[in-house]
N, C-alpha and C positions, 0 to 999 in steps of 0.2 A: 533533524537526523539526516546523513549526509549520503547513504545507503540511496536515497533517492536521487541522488546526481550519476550514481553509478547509471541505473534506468536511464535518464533522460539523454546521458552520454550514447550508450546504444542508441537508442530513439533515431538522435541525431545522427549517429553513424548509421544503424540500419532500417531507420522507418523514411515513409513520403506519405502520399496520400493517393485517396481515392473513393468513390462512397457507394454506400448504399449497399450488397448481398447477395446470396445467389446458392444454390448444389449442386454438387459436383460428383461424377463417380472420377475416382482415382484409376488410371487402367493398367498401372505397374501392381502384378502380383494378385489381381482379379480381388483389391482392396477397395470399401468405399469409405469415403471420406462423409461424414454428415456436417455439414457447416449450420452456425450458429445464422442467425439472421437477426445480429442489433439494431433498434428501435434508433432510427433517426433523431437527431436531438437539435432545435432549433436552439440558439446560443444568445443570451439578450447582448448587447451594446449598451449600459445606459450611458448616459451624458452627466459626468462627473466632472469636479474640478482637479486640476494637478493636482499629483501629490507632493508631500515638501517633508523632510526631514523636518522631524521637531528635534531640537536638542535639548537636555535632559533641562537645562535652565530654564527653558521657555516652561517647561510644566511645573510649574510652581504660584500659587494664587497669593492669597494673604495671609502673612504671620496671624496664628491665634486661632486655624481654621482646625478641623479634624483631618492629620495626615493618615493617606491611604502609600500603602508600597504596594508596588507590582513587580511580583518578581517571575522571571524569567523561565524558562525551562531547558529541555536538556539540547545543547548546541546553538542557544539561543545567548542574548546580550543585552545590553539595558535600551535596545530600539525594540525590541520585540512587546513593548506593550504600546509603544508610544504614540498610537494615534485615540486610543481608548484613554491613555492617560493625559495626554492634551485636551481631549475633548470634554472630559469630568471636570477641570482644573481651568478650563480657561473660555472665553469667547472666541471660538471659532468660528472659520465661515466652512459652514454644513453643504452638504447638496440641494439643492434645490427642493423643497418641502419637508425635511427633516427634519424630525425635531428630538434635541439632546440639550437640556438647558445646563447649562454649568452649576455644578454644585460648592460649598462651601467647604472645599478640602484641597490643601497643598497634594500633590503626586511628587511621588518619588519610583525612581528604577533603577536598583540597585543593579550591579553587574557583576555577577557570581563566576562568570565562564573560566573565571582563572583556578578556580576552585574544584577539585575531582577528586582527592583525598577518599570522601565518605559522609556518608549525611549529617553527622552529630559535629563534626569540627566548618563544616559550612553551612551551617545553620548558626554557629556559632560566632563565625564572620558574618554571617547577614546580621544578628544584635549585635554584636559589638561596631562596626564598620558603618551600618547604615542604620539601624533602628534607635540606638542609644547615642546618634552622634546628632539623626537629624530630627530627632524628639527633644534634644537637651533644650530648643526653644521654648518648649511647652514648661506649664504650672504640671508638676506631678500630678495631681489627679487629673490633667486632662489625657495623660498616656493612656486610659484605660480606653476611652473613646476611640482611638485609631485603630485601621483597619488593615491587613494584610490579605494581597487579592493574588493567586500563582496559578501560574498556566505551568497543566504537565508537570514534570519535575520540580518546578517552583513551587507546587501545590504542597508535594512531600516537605519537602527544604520550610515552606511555610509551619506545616504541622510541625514537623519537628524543632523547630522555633518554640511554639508553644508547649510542647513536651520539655522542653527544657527549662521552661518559664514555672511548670507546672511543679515538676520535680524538685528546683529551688524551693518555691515555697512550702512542699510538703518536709522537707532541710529543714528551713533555717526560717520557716514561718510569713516569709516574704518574698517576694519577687522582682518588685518594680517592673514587671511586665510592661510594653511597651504599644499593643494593642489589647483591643476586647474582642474582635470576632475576625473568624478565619472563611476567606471563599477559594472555593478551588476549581479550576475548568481544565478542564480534561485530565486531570490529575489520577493515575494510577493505585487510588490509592490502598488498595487489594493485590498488586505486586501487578508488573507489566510482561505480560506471557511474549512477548517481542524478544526480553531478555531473557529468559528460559532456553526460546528458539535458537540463540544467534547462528550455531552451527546449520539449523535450515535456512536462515536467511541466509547465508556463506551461499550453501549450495545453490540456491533460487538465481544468486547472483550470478554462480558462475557460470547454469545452466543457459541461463540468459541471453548471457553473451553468446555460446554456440549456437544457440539454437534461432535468436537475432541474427547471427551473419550467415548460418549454412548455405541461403539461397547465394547470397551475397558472390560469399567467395567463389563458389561454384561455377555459378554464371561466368565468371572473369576466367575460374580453369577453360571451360568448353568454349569460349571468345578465343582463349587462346589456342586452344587445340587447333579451333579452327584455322587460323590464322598460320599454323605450322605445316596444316593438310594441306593450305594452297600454295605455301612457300614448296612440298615435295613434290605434287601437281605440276608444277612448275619445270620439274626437275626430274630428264627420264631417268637418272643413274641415283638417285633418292626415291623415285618410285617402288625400281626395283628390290632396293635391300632394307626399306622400313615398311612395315605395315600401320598405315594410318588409321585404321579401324582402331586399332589399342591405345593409340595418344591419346584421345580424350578419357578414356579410362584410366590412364593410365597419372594424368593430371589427376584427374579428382580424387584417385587415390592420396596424391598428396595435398591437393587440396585439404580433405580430410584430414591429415595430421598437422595440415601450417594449421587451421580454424582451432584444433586445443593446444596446438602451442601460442597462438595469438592469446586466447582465454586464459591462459595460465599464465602470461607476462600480465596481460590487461590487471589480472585479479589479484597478481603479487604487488604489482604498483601501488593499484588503487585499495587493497584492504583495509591501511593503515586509515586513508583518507574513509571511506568510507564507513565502516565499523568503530572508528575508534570514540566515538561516544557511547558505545554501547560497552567499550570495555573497559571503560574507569570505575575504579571502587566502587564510587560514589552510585554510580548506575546500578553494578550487579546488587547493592545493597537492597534494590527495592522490585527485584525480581517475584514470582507468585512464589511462594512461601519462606519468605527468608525470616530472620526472629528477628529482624530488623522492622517488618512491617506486621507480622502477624504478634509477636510476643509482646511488644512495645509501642507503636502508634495506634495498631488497632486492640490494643490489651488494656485500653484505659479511655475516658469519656471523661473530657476536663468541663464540670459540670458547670464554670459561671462563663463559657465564650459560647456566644452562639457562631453557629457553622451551617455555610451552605456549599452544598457540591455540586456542580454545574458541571451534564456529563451529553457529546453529543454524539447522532445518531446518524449514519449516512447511509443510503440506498444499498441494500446487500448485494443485487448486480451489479452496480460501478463504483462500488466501494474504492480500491486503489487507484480506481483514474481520477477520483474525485480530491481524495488525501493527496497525491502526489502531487496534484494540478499547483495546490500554495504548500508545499515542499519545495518547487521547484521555483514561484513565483511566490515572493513574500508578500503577503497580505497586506502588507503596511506601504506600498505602494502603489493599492487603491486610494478613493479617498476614504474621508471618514464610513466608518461605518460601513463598506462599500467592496468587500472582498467576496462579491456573487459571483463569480464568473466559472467556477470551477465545472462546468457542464462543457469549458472547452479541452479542460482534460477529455471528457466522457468523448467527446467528438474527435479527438485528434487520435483516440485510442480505436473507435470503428472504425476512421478513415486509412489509418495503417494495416491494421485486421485485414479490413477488404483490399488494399495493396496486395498484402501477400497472398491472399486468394485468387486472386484475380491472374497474379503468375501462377499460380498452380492451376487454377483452369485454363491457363495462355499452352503450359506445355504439355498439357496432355491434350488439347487439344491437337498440338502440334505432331507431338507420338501416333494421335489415333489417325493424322490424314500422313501420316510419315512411310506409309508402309513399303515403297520402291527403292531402291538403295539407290537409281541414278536420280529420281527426281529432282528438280529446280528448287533450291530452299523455300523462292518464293510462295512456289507453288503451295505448302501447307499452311499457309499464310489466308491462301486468300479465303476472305468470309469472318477472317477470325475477329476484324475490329468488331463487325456486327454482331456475331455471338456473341460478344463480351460484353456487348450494351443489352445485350437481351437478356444474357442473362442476369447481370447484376444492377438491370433497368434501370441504367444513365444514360444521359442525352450525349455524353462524351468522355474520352478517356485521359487519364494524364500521363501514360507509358507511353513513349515513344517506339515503336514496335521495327519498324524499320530496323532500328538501329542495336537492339536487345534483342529481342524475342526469335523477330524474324529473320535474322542475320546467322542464326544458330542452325546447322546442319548438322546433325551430329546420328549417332547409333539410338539405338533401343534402348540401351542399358545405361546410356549419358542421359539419355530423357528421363527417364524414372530418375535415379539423380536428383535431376535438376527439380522433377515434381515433387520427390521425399524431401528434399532438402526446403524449398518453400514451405512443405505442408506441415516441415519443424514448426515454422518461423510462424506460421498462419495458429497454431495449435498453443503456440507460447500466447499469443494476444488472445485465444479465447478462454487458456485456465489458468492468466496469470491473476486475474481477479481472484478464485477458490485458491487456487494455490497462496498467496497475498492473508488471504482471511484463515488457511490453517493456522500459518505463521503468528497472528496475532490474538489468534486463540478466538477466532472468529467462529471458526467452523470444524464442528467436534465431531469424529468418531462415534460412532455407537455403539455400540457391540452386546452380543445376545447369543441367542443358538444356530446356529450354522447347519446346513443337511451336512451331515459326513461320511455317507454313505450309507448303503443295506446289507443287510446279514440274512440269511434265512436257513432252516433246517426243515428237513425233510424225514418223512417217514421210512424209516430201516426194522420193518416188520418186528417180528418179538420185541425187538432192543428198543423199541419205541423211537427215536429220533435221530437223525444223525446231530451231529456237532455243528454250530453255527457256521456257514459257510461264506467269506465276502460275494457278495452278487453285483454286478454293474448295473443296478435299475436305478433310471431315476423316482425322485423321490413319490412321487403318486403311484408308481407301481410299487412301492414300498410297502405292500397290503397282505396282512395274513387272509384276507376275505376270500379264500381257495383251499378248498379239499386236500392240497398236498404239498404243501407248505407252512411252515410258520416264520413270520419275518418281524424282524426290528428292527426300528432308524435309528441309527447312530447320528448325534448330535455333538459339535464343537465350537468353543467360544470364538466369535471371529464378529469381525463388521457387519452391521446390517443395516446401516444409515448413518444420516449426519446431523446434527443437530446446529442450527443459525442460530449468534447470538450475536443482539446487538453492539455496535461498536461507531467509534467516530474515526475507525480510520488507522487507528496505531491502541486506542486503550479502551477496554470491553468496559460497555455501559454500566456493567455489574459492579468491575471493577473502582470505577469513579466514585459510585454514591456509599463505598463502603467507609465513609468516616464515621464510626459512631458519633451518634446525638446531633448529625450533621441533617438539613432540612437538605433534598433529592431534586432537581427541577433538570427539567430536558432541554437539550436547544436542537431540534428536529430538525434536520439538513447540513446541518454545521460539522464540519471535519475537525481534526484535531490541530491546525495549523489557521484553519481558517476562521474557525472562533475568536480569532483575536480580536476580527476588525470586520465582522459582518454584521448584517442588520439583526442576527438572533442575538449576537452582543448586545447591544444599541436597545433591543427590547427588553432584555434581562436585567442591566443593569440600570434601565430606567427605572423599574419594579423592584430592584435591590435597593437602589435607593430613597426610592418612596415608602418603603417600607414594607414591603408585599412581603416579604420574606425573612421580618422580624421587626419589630420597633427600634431595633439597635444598629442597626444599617440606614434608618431611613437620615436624611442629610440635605439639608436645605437648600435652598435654589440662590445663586449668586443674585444680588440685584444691580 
């Protein structure tokens, strides 16, 4: 999915590093800012061998074996299985201790990516193109033996293979079906709330972008401001008829409109490239309730293929630095088995984080020792590298201060600025995790009764009561328990929490295992990208094929 190149684009445009945490009061506007304090994450290194392109010919063992297909999913191509399918299919050289013995099955990796139509006419090209062309080796009764194995959208594209195999035979009494049992990893197959969302993914993205460059731009308006103050400075007869007090303000004001017109060219360009796998037929077909997945793939339980659904689970706090981390970095060139490393997602995401914190405590520090209009720039400088290491308790810094921070002389009202417009950028890397997991149907809403306010009536002697009156109490004074009142809470349906649900990253764990008659297995830590080629792979399908998870999957060791 290519929505993650959008992110890593920004990254590169407006992230660096720096580590470790710190609070901070904000002093524009007598706001405070509460900052998050992420858990340090040590990153292993193992010692692996190159990786190497397999091409699709090298996965191929000995006529006569049980052929397995692995197919693809959404944005993906016939390398996206290929070190899982090399490794099944052939003698490799492993890592150092590993063990994956080679099984007694040809691989095959189809390549679908040309195909966006709709699920029923490409699934249709996957039998015809690749199931019945590279089965025709085989003795007819051994097609029933072969296996069909799909990541993500391949999973669906898989099923519905089988739906169509199924439906023949309930026709015309036969099939010639071309597998017996279907596995699916990370596959949607309960609809993919990601496509529901796209219009919030849209907006996530575009917010992104703003709220990635506000410090950015900013910074370079009041660089320049400055640099125009000392050119007037300079200059008695420009002294006299500009006021330099307003150029910095007066930049950032437009700073502020170049930042959404940058975001609105950035998001026009790249929407096509980014979203445009999420807006083919084929895609919207397998959204959460289409009749495509609810009426038809899960409206029926093809009683003689056994089926497993292999669905994984990643860390509810660094959910999207973990998913993105092999978004961004393809799995398959780890080695085998060998796609751990996504905890350097988690760390390059708190070392940005605390970047942009770190300017946001640089300039308000700067504001609160700012207070003399003639003061020496330098002057609210000094102290600040050591504040900064105290407070975000490093041995040292990676901003260059001299030349940023403390170079900047500016007003009261360009400082705030310059602290709001980081404390954007700082606030995007701490809810872009929640925000990520709404999007994916992660993280639910709740909703219940709501205080809506108090009513109360009072005694109007004969007449007994006066008419219910709105009162501004809060809700505990809400109490008839008083001689001369009667009151009632008004209650209204609204939020009242959120509900976590597991996910690998892009499809809710719920989701995955809803294939009827299908056997449910977790792969714990595994994101939806990184499952292809990690060591939860390498244990699953050891156990897949041993048989752990059916007698009709288990499949012999190469001698």
């Amino acid at each position: 999915m290519k929505f993650s190149i959008y992110i890593l684009l920004l990254c590169f445009l407006f992230g660096t590093s720096l580590s470790n945490s710190h609070a901070q009061t904000n002093s524009c506007e007598g706001k405070t800012t509460v900052f998050i304090n992420p858990t340090n994450t040590e990153v292993p290194t193992p010692s692996i061998n190159p990786a190497t392109v397999i091409p699709s010919s090298a996965v191929t063992a000995t006529d006569g074996y049980r052929k397995i297909w692995w197919v693809h999913g959404l944005g993906g191509n016939d390398g996206a299985w290929q070190r899982a399918a090399a490794a099944t299919s052939n003698f490799v050289t492993l890592p150092t201790g590993m063990v994956f013995p080679p099984r007694q099955a040809d691989s095959h990796l189809p390549n679908l990516s040309s195909f966006t139509s709709s699920i029923e006419p490409t699934a249709a090209k996957l039998i015809e193109d690749y199931l019945e062309v590279q089965s025709a080796v085989q003795e007819p009764e051994d097609h029933i033996k072969n296996i069909i194995i799909g990541h993500s959208q391949g999973g669906i594209i898989s099923r519905w293979a089988d739906y169509i195999y199924d439906k023949t035979e309930e026709q015309i009494g036969s099939s010639d079906r071309r597998f017996g049992g279907v596995v699916t990893f990370g596959s949607a197959n309960g609809g993919a709330q990601i496509i529901n969302n796209k219009d919030d993914l849209q907006q996530f993205l575009n917010e992104s972008c703003e709220e990635l460059s506000a410090g950015f731009i900013s910074e370079v308006a009041v660089n320049l401001a400055n640099q125009i103050e000392t050119t007037i400075n300079q200059s008695l007869i420009l002294d006299l008829f500009i006021n330099e007090d307003e150029i910095a303000d007066q930049l950032l004001t437009v700073s502020n409109v170049s930042i959404g017109f940058f975001c609105n060219v950035l998001d026009d360009v790249l929407r096509g490239l980014v979203l445009e796998d999420l807006d083919t037929p084929l895609s919207e077909e397998y959204a959460v309730g289409t009749p495509q997945i609810d009426d038809q793939l899960n409206a029926y339980d093809s009683p003689t293929i056994p089926k497993v659904a292999f669905y994984g689970t990643e860390v509810p706090d660094e959910m999207i630095w973990r998913s993105f981390y092999y978004f961004t970095n393809n799995p398959n060139t780890a080695d085998y088995f060998s796609a751990i490393n996504d905890d350097r997602g988690v760390e390059s995401a708190d070392n940005n984080q605390l970047y942009y914190q770190a300017k946001t405590i640089a300039y308000t520090y700067m504001l609160d020792n700012s207070t003399f209009p003639d003061i020496n720039y330098y002057i609210p400088c000094l102290g600040l590298e050591e504040f900064l290491m105290e407070e975000l308790g490093v041995d040292e810094l990676s901003i260059d201060y001299d030349n940023l921070i403390c170079s900047i002389n500016t007003n009261n009202t360009s400082y705030c600025n310059l602290i709001n417009s980081w404390e954007k950028g700082f606030n995007w890397w701490r809810d872009a995790n929640d925000r990520w997991k709404v999007i994916i149907g992660a993280l639910e809403p709740v909703n219940g009764n709501v205080y809506d306010g108090c009513e109360c009536a009072y005694p109007a002697g004969e007449s007994g009561w006066t008419p219910f009156i709105p009162m501004d109490f809060e809700v505990a004074d809400c109490t008839s328990d008083f001689p001369d009142r009667w009151c009632r809470t008004l209650y209204a349906q609204g939020q009242i929490g959120w509900t976590e649900k597991a996910a690998d990253g892009v499809v809710l764990a719920e989701s995955a295992i809803a294939m009827p008659g299908a056997q449910e297995v977790e792969m714990p830590g595994s994101s939806h990208m990184q499952m292809r080629n990690d060591d939860q792979l390498r244990e699953k399908l050891l156990l897949l094929f041993e048989g752990e998870y059916g007698p009709f999957f288990k499949t012999g060791i190469q001698q």
